[in-house]
Every structure is written in C-alpha cells, then in structure tokens.
Backbone as CSV, one residue per row, in Angstrom:
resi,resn,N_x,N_y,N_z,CA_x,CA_y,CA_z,C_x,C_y,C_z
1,UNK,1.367,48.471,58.584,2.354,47.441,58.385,1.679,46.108,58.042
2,UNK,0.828,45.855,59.080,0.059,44.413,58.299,-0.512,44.654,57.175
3,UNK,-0.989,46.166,56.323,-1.722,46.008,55.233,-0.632,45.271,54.022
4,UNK,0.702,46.250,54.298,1.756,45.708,53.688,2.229,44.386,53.484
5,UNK,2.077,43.971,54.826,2.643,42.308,55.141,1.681,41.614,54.202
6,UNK,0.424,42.019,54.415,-0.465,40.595,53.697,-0.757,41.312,52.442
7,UNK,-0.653,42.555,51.602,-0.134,42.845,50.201,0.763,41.908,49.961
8,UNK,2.475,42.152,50.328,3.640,41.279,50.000,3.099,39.592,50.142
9,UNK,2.480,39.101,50.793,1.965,37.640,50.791,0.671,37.142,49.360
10,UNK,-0.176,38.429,49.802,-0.812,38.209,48.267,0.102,38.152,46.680
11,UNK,0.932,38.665,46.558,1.900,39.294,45.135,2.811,37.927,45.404
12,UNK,3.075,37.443,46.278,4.001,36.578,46.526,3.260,35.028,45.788
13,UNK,1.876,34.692,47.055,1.335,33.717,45.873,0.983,33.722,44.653
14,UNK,0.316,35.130,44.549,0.279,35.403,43.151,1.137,34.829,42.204
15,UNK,2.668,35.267,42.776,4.000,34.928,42.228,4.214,33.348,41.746
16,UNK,3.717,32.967,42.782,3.862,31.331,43.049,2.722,30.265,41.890
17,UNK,1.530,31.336,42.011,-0.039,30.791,41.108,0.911,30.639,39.856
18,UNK,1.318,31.860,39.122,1.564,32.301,37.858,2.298,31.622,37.721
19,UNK,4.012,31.229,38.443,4.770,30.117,37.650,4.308,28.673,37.861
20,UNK,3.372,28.488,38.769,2.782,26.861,38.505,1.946,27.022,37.469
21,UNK,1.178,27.947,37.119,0.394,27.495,36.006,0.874,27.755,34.528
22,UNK,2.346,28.650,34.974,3.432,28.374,33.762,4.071,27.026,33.242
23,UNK,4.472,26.190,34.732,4.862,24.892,35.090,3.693,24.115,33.944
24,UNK,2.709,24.228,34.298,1.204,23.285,33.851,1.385,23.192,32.162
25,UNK,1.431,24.734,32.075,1.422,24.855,30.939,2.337,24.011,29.857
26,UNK,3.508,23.789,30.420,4.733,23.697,29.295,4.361,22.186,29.546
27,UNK,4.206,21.203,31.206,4.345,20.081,30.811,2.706,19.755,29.951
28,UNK,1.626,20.812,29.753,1.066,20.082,28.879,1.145,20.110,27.631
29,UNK,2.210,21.208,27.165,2.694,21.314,25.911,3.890,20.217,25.430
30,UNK,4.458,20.084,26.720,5.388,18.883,26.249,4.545,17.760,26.495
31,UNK,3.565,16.976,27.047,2.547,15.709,26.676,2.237,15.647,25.441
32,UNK,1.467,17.180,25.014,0.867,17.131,23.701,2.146,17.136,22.691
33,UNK,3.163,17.457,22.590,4.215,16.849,21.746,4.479,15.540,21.514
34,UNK,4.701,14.947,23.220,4.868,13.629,23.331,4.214,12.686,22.009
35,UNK,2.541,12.843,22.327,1.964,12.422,22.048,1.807,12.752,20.958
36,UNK,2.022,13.697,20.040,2.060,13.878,18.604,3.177,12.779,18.503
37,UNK,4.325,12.696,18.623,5.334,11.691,18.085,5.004,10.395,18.437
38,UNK,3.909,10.174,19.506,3.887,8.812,19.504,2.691,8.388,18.792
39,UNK,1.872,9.654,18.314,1.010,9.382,17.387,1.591,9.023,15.711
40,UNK,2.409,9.967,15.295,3.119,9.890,14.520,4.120,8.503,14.256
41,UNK,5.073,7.976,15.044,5.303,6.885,15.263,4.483,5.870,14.872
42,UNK,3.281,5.448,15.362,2.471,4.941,14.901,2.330,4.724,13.873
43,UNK,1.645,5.472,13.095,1.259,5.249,11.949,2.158,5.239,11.063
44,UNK,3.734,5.774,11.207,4.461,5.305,10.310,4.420,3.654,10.574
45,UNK,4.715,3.333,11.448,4.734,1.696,12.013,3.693,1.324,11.022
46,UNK,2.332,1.657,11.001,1.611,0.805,10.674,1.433,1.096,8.837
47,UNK,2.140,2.018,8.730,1.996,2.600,7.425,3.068,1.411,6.622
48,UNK,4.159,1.250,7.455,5.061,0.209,6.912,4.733,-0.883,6.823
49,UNK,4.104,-1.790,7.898,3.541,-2.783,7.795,2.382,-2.771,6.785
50,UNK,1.802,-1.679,6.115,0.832,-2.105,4.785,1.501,-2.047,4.069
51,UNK,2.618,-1.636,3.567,3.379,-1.592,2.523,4.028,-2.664,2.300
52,UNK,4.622,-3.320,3.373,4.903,-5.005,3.011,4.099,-5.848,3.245
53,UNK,3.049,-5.733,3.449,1.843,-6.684,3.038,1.275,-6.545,1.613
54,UNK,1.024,-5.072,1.247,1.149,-4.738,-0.558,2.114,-5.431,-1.129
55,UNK,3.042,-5.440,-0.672,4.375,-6.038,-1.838,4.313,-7.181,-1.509
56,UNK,4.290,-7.877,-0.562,4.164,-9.699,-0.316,2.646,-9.899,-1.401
57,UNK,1.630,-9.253,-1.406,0.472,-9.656,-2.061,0.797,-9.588,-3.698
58,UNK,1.717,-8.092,-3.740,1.635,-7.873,-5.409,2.584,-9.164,-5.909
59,UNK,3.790,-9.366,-5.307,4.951,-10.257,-5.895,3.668,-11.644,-6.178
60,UNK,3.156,-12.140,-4.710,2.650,-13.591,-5.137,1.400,-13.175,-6.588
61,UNK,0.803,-12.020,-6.651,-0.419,-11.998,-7.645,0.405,-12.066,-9.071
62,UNK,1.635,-11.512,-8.798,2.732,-11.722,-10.330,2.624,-12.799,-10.647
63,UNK,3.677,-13.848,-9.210,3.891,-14.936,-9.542,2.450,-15.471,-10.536
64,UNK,1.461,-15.724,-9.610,0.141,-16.032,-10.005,-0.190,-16.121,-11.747
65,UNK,0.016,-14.569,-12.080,-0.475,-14.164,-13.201,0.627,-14.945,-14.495
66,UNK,1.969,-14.689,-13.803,3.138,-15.447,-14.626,2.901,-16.733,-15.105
67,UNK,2.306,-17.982,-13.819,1.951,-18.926,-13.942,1.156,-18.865,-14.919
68,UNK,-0.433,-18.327,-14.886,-1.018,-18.583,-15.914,-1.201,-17.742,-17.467
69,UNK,-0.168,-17.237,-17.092,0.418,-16.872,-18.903,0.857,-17.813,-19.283
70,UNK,2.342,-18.507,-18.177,2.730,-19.720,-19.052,1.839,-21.098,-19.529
71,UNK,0.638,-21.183,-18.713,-0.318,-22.193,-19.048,-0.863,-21.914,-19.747
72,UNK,-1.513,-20.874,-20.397,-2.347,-20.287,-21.571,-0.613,-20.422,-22.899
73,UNK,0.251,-19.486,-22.274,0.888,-19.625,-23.667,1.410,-21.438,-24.338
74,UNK,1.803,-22.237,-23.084,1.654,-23.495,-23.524,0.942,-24.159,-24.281
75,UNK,-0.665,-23.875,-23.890,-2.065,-24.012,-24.480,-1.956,-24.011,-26.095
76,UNK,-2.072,-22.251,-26.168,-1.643,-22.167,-27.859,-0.665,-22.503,-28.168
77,UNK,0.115,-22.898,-27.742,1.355,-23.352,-28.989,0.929,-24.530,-28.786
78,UNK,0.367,-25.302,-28.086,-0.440,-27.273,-28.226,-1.130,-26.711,-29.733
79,UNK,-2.000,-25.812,-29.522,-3.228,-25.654,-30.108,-3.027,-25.114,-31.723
80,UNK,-1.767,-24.414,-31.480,-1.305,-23.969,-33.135,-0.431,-24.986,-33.402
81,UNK,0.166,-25.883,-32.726,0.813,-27.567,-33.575,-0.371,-28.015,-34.042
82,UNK,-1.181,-27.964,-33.562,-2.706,-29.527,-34.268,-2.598,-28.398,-35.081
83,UNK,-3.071,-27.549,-35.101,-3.585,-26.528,-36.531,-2.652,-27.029,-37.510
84,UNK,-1.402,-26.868,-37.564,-0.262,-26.867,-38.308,-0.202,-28.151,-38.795
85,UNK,-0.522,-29.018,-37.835,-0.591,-30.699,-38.669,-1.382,-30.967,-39.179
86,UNK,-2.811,-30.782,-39.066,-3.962,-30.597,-39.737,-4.202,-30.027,-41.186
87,UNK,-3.022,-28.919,-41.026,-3.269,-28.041,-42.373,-2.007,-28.698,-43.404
88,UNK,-0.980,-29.346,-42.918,0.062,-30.247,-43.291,-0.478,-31.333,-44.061
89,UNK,-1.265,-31.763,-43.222,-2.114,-33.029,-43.835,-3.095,-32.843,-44.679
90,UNK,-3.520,-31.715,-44.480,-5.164,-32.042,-45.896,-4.842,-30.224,-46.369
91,UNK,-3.827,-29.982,-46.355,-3.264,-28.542,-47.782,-3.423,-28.985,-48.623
92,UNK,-2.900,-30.250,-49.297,-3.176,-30.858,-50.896,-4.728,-31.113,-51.069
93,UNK,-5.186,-31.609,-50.256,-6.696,-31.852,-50.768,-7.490,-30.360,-50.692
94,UNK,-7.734,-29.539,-49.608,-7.907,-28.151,-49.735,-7.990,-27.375,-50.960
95,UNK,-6.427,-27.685,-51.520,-6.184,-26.970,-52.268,-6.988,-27.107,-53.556
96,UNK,-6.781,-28.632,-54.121,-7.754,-29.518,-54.952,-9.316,-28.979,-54.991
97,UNK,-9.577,-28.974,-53.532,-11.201,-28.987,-53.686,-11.598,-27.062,-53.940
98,UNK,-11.110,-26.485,-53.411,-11.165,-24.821,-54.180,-10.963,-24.820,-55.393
99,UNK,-9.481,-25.555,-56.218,-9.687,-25.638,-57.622,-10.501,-25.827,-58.394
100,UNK,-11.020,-27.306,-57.877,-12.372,-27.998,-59.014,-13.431,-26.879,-58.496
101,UNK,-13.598,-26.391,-57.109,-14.941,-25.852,-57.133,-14.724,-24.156,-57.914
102,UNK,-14.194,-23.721,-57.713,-13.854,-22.650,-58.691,-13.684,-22.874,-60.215
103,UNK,-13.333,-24.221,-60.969,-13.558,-24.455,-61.708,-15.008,-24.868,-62.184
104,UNK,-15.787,-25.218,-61.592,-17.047,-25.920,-61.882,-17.994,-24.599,-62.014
C-alpha cells in the first residue's frame, strides 16, 4: 500500500511538474510575442518619424533649389537684355564692318 501511496504522489507531482512547465512555457511564448509587437511598434514609430524628417528636408531642398532657379533664371534674362541692347546698338555698324571686310 505505501508502494502505491508514494507511486500515486510521484505521477501526481509529476502531474503538477508537467503543467507548470506547460504554464512557463506559454507565458514565455506570450512575452516573446509581447515583445515582437513592441519591437515591431517601434520601429514603425521610428520608421515614421524618418519619413517626416525626409519630407520636411526634401520640401525645404525644393524650396531651396526653386529659389535658385529663380535667381539664375532672373540672371539670364538681365544678361540676354544687355546682349539685346548691345546688338540693337552696334547691328548697323557690325553689319557695315563684315561688308567692307568681305568686300576688301
């Protein structure tokens, strides 16, 4: 009878080992989930925050670049008026001095 008694006590903790280390198991499967989503979480977080720091940088490098198109395109059109008055003003003589020298 006692071999029995302390059989049934062994099978019993046994019983008891196996679902705690079933217990163990799942909450470390549910941590390691946890922690996938709060890993995950993360880096979307931070994935977003580079993406509007990209777009705050690209808009101002537009602006930037916009600006100095319009200062360059201002530039040449200063720079093709003098041409244009220049060539306004001495076309008749130009023209004159290719004549005679092609004539000569």
């Amino acid at each position: 009878m006692f071999m029995n008694e302390m059989l049934a006590k062994i099978l019993e903790m046994d019983k008891i080992s196996r679902k705690q280390a079933e217990e163990a198991e799942e909450a470390k499967k549910k941590a390691f989930d946890e922690l996938t989503m709060i890993r995950t979480s993360l880096i979307e977080k931070k994935l977003a925050e580079a993406q509007k720091v990209i777009a705050d940088m690209r808009e101002k490098e537009l602006d930037k670049a916009a600006q100095t198109a319009a200062g360059l395109k201002a530039k040449n059109e200063a720079a093709k008026e003098k041409l244009q008055a220049v060539y306004a003003e001495n076309r008749e003589k130009w023209v004159e001095e290719l004549y005679s020298r092609v004539i000569e």
